[in-house]
C-alpha positions as CSV (number, residue, x, y, z in Angstrom):
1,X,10.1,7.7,12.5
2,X,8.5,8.8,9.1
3,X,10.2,8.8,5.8
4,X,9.1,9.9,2.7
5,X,9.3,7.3,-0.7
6,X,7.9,7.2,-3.9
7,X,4.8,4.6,-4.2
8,X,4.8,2.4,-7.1
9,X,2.1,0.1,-7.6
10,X,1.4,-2.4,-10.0
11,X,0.0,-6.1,-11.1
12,X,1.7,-9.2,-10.0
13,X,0.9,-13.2,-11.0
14,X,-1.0,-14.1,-8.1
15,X,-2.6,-10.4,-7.6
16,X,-3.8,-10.8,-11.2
17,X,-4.9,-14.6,-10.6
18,X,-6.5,-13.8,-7.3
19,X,-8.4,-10.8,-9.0
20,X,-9.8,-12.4,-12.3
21,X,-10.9,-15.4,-9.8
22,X,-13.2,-13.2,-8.0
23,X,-11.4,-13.4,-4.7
24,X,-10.7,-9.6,-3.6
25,X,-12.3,-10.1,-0.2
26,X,-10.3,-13.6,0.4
27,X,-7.9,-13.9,3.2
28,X,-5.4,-14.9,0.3
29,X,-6.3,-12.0,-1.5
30,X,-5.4,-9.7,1.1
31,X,-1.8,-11.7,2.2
32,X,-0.9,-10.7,-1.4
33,X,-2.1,-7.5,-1.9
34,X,-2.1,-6.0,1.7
35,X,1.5,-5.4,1.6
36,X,4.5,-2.8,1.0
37,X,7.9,-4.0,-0.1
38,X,10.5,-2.1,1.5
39,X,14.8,-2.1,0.7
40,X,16.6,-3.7,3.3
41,X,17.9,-0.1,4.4
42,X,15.0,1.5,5.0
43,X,13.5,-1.6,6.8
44,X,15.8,-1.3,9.5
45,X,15.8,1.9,9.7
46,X,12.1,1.7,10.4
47,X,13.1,-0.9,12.9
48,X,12.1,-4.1,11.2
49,X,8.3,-3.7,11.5
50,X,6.2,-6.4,10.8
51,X,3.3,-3.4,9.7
52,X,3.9,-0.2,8.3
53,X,1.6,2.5,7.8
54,X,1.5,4.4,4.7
55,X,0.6,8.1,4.5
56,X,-1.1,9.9,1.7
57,X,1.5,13.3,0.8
58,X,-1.0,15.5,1.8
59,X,-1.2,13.1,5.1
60,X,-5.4,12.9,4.6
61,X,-5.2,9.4,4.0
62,X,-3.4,6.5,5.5
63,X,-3.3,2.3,5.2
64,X,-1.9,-0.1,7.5
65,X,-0.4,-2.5,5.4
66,X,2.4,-5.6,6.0
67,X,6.0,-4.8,5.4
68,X,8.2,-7.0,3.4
69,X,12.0,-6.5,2.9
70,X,13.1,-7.5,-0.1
71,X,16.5,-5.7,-2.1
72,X,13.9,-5.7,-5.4
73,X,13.2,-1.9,-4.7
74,X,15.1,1.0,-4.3
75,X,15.7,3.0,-1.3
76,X,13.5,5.8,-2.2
77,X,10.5,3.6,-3.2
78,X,8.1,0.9,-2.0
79,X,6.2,-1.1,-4.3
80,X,2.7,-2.4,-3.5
81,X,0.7,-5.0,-5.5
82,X,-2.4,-3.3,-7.4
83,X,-5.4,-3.4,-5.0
84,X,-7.6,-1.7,-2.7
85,X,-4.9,-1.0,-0.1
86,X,-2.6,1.2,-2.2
87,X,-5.8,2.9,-3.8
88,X,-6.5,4.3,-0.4
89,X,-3.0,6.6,-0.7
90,X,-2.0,6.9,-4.2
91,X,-2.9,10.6,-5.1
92,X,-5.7,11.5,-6.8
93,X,-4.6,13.9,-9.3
94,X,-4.6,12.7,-12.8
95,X,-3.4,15.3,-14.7
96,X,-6.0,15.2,-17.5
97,X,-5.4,11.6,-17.9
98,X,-8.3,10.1,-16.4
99,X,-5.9,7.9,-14.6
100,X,-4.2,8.9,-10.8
101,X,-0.5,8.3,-10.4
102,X,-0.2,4.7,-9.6
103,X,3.7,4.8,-10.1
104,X,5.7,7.2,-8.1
105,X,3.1,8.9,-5.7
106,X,5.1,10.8,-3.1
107,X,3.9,8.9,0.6
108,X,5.7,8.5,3.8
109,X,5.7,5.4,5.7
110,X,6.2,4.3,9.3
111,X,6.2,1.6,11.7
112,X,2.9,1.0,13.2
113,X,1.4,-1.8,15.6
114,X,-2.5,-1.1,13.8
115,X,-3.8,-4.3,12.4
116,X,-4.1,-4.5,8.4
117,X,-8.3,-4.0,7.3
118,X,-9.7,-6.2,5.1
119,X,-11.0,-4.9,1.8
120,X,-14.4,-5.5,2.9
121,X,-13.4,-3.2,6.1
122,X,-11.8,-0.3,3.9
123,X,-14.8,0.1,1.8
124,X,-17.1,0.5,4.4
125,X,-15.0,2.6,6.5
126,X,-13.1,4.5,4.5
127,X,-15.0,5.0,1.3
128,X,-18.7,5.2,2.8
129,X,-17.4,7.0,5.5
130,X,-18.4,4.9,8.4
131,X,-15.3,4.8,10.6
């Protein structure tokens, strides 16, 4: 099952602390930032995955990311922590602003058994093209 929220993304404490620190390829970094928070609706709805996949609009791009269920979102969103992950999805445009649509960038999600990539791993395979 697909279905189709609005991506927000954004800082949070230990995102921030992790970042400034230096530790973006750090298994700690990624537990934090390597994640999608979902309302409690839409997680079951997905089935309760412990991995969602989340799908560019124009379904070019995906990432694999973890799901968390938490009642801090609305249905129609997800939120993900500011990071590598979300960067792979979030669209491009930036309407003249020199800055893409971090907050509410049309995606569709679904449950998914892939594993999450590191940062490390989405660099090299997604942006230098060595899949």
């Amino acid at each position: 099952m697909r279905i189709r929220v609005l991506l927000n993304s954004g800082s949070t404490i230990n995102e921030g602390r992790l970042a400034k620190g230096g530790d973006k390829l750090s298994p700690e970094y990624q537990k934090e930032c390597a994640v999608a928070v979902i309302h409690p609706r839409i997680f079951k709805e997905l089935g309760c995955p412990e991995r969602i996949k989340v799908i560019s609009n124009d379904e070019t791009r995906e990432v694999v990311v973890t799901a968390k269920c938490e009642d801090s979102v609305t249905e129609e969103m997800i939120f993900m922590p500011r990071s590598i992950w979300p960067n792979v999805v979030v669209e491009p445009e930036t309407f003249s602003t020199g800055s893409p649509l971090y907050k509410g960038s049309p995606v569709f999600i679904e449950a998914t058994e892939e594993e999450v990539r590191s940062a490390e791993d989405i660099v090299l395979k997604v942006y230098a093209g060595r899949r």
